[in-house]
N, C-alpha and C positions, 0 to 999 in steps of 0.2 A: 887829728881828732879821733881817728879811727883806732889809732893805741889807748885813748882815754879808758878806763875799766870802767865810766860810766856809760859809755857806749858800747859796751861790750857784754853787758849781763848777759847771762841766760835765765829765760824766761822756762822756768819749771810748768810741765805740765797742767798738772794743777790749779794755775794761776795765770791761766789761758779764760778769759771769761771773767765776770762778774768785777766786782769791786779793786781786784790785785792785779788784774791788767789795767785796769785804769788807772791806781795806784804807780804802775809800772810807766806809763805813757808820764804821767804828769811831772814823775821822777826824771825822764829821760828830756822831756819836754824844758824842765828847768835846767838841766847840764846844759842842755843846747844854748837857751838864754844865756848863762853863765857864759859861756866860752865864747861866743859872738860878742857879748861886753868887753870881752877881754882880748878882742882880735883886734893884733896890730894891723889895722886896713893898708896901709901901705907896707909891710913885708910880704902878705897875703897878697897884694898885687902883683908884687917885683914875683912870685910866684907862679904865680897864677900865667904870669907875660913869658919867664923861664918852662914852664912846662905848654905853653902854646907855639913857642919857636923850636921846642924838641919835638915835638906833634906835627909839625910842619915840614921838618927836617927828615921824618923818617914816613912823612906819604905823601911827598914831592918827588 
């Protein structure tokens, strides 16, 4: 998710405040929706179980 370029804006100055960061939130807010529709829950498991047995393996 973190490669996504919707999750990666930069938020200009400017547009820190009022109306364009909320604009920004609700933009970022909706990618997130998007992408959790679209998660294969069970590859994201088999995942999620491979990188908790690597996690285990290296502070045991």
């Amino acid at each position: 998710m973190i490669k996504k370029e919707a999750f990666r804006r930069v938020i200009l100055p400017g547009d820190i405040g009022g109306h364009r960061l909320s604009q920004h939130v609700r933009d970022v807010r909706q990618a997130l929706v998007d992408h959790l529709a679209g998660l294969d829950v069970d590859a994201f498991a088999q995942a999620l179980h491979r990188a908790a047995i690597s996690e285990k393996e290296y502070t045991t």
